[in-house]
C-alpha positions as CSV (number, residue, x, y, z in Angstrom):
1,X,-3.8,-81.7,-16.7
2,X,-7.2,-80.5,-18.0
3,X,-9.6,-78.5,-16.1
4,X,-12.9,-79.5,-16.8
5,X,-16.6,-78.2,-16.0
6,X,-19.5,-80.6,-16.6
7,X,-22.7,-78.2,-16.5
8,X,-26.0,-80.1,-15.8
9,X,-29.1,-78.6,-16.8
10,X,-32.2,-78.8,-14.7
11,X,-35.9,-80.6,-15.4
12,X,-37.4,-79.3,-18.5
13,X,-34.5,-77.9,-20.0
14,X,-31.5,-78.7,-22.0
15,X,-27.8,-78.5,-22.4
16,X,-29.2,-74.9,-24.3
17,X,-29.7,-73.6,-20.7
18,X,-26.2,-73.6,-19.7
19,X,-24.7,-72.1,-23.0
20,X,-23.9,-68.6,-21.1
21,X,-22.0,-70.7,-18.5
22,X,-20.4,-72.6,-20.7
23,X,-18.8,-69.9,-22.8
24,X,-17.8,-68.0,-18.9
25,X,-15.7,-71.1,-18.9
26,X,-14.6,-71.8,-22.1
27,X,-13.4,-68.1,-22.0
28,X,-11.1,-68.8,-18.6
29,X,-9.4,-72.2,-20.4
30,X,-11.8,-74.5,-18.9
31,X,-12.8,-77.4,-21.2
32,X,-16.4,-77.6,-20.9
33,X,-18.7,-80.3,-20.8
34,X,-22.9,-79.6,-21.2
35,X,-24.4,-83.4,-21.7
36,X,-28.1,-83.6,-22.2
37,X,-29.6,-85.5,-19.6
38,X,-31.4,-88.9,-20.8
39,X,-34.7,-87.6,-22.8
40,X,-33.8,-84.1,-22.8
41,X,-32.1,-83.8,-26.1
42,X,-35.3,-82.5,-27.8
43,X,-36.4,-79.2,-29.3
44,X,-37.4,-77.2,-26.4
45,X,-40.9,-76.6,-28.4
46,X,-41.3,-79.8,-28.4
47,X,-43.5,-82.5,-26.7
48,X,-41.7,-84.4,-23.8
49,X,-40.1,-87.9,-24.7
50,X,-41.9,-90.9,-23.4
51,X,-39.4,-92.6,-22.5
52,X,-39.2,-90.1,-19.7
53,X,-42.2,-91.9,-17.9
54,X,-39.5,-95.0,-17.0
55,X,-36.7,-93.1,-16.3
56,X,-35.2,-92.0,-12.3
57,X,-32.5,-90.0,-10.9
58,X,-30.1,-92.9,-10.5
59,X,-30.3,-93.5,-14.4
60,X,-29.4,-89.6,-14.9
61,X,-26.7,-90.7,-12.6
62,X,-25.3,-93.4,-14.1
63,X,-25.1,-91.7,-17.5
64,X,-23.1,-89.0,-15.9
65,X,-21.1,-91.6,-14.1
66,X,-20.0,-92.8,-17.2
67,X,-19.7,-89.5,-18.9
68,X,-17.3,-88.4,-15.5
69,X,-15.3,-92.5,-15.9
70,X,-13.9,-90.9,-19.4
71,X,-12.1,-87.4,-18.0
72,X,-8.7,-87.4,-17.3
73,X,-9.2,-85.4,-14.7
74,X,-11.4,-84.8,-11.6
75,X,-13.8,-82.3,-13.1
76,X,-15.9,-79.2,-11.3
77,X,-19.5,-80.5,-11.7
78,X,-22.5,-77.5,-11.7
79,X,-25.8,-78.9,-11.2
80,X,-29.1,-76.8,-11.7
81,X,-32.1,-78.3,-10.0
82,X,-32.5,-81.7,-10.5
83,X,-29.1,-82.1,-11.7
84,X,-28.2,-80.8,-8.0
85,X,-29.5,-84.3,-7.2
86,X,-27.7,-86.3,-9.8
C-alpha cells in the first residue's frame, strides 16, 4: 500500500510553497501529492485570476475531494492556512 502526502498550499501561494516539504517526503518513500488550488496555478508575479472572485472554500474542497477519490490509499493531508480549512 502507498503512503501518500497531499500538501495544500495556503491563500496567495502555490503548490511552489510546499516544494521543501515535498522533497522531506519524497526522501522518506512517501509519494507526494502538491495540487494547486483552483486559480492558483499562476506565476507568483503575476496578477490574481478572476475567476477567483466566484470561487469558495467548498469548491477548493470538492477539487480535493476528487483529487483524494483517486488514491489507493488513505492519504496524510498538510494544510497551510486556508488549506487548514479545506
Amino acid at each position: 500500500m502507498t503512503k501518500h502526502i497531499v500538501l495544500i498550499h495556503g491563500a496567495f501561494a502555490g503548490p511552489w510553497c510546499m516544494e521543501d516539504y515535498a522533497g522531506f517526503f519524497r526522501d522518506r518513500g512517501w509519494t507526494v501529492h502538491t495540487p494547486a488550488l483552483r486559480y492558483h496555478d499562476a506565476d507568483p508575479k503575476a496578477e490574481p485570476d478572476p475567476g477567483l472572485t466566484d470561487t469558495s472554500v467548498a469548491d477548493y474542497a470538492n477539487d480535493i475531494a476528487e483529487l483524494l477519490q483517486g488514491l489507493d490509499s488513505k492519504p496524510v493531508i498538510l494544510g497551510h492556512a486556508i488549506a487548514g480549512v479545506v
